[in-house]
C-alpha positions as CSV (number, residue, x, y, z in Angstrom):
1,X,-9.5,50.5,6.7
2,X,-6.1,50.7,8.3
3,X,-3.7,53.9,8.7
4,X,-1.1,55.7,6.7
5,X,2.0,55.6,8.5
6,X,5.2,57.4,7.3
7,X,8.4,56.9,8.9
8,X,10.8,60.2,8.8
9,X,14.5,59.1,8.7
10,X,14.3,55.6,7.1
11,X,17.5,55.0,6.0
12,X,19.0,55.5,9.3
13,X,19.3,53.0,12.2
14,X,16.2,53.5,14.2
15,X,14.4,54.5,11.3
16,X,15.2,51.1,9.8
17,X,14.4,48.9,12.6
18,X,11.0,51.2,12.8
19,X,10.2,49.7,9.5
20,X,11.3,45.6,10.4
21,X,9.3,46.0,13.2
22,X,6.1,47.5,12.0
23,X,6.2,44.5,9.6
24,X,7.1,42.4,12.0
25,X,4.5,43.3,14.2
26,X,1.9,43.7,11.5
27,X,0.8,46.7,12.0
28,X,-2.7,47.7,10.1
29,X,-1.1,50.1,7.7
30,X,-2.7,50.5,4.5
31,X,0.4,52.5,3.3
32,X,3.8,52.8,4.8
33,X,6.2,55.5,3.3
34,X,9.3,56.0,3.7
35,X,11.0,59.9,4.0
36,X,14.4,61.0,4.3
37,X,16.5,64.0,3.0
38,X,17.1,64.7,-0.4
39,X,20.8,62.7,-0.5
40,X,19.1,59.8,0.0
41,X,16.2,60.3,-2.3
42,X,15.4,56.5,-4.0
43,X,17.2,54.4,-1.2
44,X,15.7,51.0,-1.1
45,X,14.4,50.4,2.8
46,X,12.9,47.0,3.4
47,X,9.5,46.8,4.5
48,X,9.2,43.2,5.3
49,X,8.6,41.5,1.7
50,X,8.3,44.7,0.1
51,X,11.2,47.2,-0.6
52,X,10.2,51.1,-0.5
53,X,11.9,53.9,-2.2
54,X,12.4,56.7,0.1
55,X,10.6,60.3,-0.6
56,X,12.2,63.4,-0.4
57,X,11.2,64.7,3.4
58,X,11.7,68.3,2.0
59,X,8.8,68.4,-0.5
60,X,6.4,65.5,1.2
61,X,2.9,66.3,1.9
62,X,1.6,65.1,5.0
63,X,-1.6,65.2,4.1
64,X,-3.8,62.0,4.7
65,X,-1.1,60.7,6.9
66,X,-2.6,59.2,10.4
67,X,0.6,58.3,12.3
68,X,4.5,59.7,11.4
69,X,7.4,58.0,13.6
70,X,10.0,60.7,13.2
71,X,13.8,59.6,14.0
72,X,15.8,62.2,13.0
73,X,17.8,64.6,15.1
74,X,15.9,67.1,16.9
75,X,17.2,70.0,14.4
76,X,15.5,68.5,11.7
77,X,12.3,67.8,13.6
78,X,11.9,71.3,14.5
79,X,11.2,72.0,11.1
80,X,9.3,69.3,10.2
81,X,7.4,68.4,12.8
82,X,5.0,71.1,12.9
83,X,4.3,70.2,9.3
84,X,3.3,67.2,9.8
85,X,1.0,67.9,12.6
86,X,-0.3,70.7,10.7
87,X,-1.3,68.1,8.1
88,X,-3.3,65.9,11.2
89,X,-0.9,63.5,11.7
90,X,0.2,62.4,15.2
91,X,4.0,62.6,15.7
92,X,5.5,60.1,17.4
93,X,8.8,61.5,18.0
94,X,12.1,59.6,18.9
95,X,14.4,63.1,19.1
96,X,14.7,65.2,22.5
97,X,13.1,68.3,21.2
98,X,9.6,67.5,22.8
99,X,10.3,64.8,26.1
100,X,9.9,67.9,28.4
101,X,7.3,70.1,27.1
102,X,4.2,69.6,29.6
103,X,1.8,69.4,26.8
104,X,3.7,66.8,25.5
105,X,3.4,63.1,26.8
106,X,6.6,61.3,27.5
107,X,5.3,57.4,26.6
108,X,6.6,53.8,27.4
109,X,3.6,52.0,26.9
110,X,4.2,49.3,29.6
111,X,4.6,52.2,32.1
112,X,2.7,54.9,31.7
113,X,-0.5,53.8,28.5
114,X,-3.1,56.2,30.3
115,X,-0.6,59.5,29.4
116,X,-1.1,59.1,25.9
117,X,-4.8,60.8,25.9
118,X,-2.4,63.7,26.3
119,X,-0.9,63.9,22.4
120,X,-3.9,65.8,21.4
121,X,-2.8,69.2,22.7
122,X,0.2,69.5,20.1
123,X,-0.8,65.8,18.1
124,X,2.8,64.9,19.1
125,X,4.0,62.3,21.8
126,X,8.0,61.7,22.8
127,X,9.4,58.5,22.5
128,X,12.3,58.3,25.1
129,X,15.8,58.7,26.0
130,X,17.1,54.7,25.4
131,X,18.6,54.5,28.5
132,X,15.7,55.5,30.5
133,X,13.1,53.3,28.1
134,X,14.4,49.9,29.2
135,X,15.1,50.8,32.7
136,X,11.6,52.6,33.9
137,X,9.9,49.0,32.2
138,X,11.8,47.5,35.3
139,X,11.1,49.4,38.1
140,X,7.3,50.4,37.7
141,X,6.2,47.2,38.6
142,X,8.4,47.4,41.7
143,X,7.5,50.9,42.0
144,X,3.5,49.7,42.3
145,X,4.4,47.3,44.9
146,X,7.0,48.8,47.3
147,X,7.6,52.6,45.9
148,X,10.8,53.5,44.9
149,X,12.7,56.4,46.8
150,X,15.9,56.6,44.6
151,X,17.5,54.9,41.9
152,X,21.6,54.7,41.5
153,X,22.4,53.5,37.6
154,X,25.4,52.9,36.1
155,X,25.1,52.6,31.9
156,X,26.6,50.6,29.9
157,X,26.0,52.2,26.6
158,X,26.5,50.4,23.0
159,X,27.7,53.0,20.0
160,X,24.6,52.6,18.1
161,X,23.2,54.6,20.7
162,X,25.7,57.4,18.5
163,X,24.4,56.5,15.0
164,X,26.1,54.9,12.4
165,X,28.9,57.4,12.9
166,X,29.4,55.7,16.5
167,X,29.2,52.1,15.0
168,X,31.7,52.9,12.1
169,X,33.8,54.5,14.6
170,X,34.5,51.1,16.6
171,X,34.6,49.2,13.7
172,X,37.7,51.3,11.7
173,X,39.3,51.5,15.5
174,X,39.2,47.9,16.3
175,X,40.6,46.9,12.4
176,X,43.2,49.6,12.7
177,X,44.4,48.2,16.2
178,X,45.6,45.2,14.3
179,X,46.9,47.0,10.9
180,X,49.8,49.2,11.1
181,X,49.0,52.7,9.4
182,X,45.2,52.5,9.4
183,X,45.0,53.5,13.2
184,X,41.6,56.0,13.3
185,X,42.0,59.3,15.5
186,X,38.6,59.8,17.6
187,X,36.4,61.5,15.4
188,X,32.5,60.8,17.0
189,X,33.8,60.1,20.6
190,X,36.0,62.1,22.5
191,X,38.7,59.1,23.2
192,X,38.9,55.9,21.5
193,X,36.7,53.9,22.0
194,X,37.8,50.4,21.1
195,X,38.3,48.3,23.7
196,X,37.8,51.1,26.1
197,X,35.2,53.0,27.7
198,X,34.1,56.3,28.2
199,X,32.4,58.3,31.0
200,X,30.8,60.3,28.8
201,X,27.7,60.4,26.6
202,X,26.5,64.2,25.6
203,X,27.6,67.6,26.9
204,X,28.4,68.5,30.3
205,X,26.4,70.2,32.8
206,X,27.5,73.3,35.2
207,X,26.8,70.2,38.5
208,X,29.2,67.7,36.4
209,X,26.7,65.5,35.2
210,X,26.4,65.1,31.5
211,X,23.0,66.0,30.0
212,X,22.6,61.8,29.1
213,X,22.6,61.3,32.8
214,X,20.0,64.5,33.0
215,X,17.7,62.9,30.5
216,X,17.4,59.8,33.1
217,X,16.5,61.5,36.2
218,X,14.3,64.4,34.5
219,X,12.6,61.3,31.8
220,X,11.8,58.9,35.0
221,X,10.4,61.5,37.1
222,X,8.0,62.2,34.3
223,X,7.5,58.8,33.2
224,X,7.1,56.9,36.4
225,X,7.0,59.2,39.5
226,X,7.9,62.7,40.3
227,X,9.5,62.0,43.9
228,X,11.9,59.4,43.0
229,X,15.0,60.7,43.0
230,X,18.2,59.3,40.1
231,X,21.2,59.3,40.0
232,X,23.1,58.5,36.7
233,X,26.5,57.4,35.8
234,X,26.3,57.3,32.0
235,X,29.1,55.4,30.1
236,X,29.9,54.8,26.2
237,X,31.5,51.0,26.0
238,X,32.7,49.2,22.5
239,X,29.4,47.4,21.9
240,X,28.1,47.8,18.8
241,X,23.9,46.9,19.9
242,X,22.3,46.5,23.2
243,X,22.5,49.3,26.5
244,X,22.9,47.5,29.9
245,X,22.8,49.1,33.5
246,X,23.5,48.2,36.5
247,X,20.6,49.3,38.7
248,X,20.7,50.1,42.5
249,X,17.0,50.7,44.0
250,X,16.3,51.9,47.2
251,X,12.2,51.7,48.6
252,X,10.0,52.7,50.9
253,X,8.8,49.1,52.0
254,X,10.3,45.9,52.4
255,X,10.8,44.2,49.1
256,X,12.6,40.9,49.3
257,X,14.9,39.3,46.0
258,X,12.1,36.6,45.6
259,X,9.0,39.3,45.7
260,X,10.8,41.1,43.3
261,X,11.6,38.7,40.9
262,X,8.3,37.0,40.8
263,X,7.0,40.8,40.1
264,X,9.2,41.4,37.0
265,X,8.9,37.6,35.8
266,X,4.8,38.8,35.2
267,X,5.3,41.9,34.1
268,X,5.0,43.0,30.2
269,X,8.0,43.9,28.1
270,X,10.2,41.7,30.6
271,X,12.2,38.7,30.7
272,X,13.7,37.1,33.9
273,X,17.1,35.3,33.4
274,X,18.2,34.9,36.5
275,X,20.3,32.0,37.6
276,X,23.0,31.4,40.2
277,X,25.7,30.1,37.8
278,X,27.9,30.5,35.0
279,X,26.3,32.4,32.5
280,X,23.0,32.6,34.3
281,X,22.3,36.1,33.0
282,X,21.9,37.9,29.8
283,X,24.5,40.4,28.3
284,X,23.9,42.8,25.4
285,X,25.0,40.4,22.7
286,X,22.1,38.1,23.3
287,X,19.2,41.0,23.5
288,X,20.2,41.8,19.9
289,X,17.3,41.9,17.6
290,X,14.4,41.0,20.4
291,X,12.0,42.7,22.2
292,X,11.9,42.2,25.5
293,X,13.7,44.0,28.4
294,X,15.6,40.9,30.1
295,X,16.5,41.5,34.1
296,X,19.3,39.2,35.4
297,X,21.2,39.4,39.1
298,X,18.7,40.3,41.1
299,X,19.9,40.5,44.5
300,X,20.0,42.1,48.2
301,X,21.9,44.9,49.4
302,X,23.0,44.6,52.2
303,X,24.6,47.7,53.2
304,X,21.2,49.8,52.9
305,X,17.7,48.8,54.5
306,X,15.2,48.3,51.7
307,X,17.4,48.0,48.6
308,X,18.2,45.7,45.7
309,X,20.6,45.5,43.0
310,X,19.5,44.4,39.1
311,X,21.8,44.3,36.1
312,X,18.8,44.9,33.0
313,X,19.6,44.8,29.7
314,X,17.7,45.2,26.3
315,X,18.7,46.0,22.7
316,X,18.7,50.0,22.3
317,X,17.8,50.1,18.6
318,X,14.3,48.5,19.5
319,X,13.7,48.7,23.1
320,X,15.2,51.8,22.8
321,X,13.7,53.9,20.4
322,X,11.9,51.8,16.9
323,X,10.0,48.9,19.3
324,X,8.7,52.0,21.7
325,X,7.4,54.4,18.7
326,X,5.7,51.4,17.2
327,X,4.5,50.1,21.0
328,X,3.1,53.7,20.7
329,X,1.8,54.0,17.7
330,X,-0.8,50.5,18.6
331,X,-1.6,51.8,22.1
332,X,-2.3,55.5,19.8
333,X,-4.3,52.9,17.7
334,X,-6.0,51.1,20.2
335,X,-7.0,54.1,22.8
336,X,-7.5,56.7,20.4
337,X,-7.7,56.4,16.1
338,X,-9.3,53.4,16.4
339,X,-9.2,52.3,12.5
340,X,-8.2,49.1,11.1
């Protein structure tokens, strides 16, 4: 007997990539429904060889549900959330709302598996920040060799991290660039963003940091280690799929390049591409639609004892938010439900 699973939000990005990959993946679902608001009642979301029609979110019944991978905003899962848990399903949840409640566990299965005992004080575990998911999959096994004192990222953000709005956005910018009279004003962003880039991703905080660069220091210090201390540069660039960074990591220990590379290339969720030479590296465009987290210029610096530099990369849509909730939803499978 496998599980019910519903996905909340199918017809948008995450939610649609949620579904390829629990196809994909195979996961031992008995039944896989599809939920979204009322305006899209009777979309068609592909579920590998099957196509679903979505439910109406508002009226659905939770009831008999095991496992519900909500990607909607976190507005939308204050009110639905509790219903669904109500109902006894276990919420995997890709919104904000929940990654900083203590009696809520904050999960990146490669990282941090044991936390996930934790989802039965409020049957709901948080998927997340994308930005922090790929980057905490490369420095925990550093961190269990050599212990990290402080991270200094710099983001390189693709506009599906946005939503659709974000990846339409780029699109009607970069045609209207080229046609005279269909220039597009910002709308999502707060500057154009074709072919530029912008220091910003979320609101401002009263120290100057943006709450997306907040999310990555308060997220890692859950995830991985309370003492290690982040600092975030977060940054919106005209990609349309796939977050890099540009990693600076400080640690306790000595930690030479050739350790350290040796330690990612056998760790889970990672791939090492890492060669001294033209186009020995990986940039967002080729992380697009896989599922690994890929690690490329791994070097030395020089200027402070104990530190290297990493560019990491990985594609934001899995990775980033549908891969993890499903990662989730096995390790919930395998740890705790234990059907199928």
């Amino acid at each position: 007997m496998g599980y019910k699973v519903a996905v909340v939000g199918a017809t948008g990005n995450v939610g649609r990539e949620m579904l390829n990959i629990l196809a994909d993946r195979e996961f031992p679902a008995d039944e896989v429904v599809a939920l979204a608001s009322r305006r899209s009642l009777g979309t068609d979301c592909a579920y590998g060889d099957k196509t679903l029609k979505t439910l109406d979110l508002d009226t659905y019944d939770f009831t008999g549900t095991d496992i519900a991978l909500f990607a909607i905003g976190s507005d939308a899962t204050k009110k639905y959330a509790p219903k669904a848990t109500a109902a006894g399903a276990v919420v995997i949840d890709n919104s904000s709302l929940y990654r900083y409640d203590p009696e809520v566990p904050l999960i990146v299965p490669e990282v941090n598996p044991d936390d996930v005992i934790g989802y039965a004080k409020k049957n709901i575990i948080a998927n997340p920040n994308c930005s922090t998911a790929q980057m905490v999959v490369a420095l925990k096994p550093l961190h269990d060799r050599a212990t990290i004192k402080r991270v200094v990222v710099s983001t390189y953000q693709s506009v599906s991290g946005a939503g659709k709005d974000g990846m339409d956005e780029l699109w009607n910018q970069t045609k209207g660039m080229y046609v005279p009279g269909q220039e597009v004003d910002p709308s999502k962003f707060t500057k154009q963003i074709a072919f530029n880039v912008i220091p910003h991703i979320d609101v401002f905080m009263e120290d100057g940091s943006t709450k997306e660069e907040w999310k990555m220091v308060a997220e890692t210090k859950k995830i991985v280690d309370p003492k290690i201390k982040v600092h975030a540069t977060c940054v919106r660039v005209p990609v349309f799929v796939g977050h890099s960074e540009a990693l600076n990591i400080e640690f306790e220990e000595e930690l030479d390049e050739d350790e350290a590379r040796d330690i990612l290339r056998e760790s889970p969720g990672i791939m090492v591409v890492d060669k001294r030479e033209d186009g020995g590296y990986t940039t967002p465009i080729e992380c697009v639609g896989d599922y690994a987290t890929y690690i490329s210029r791994i070097r030395t610096d020089p200027t402070c004892d104990n530190t290297l530099s990493m560019w990491c990369v990985s594609d934001n849509l899995r990775k980033g938010a549908a891969l993890n909730a499903v990662q989730i939803a096995e390790l919930l499978g395998r740890r705790v439900l234990k059907k199928g």
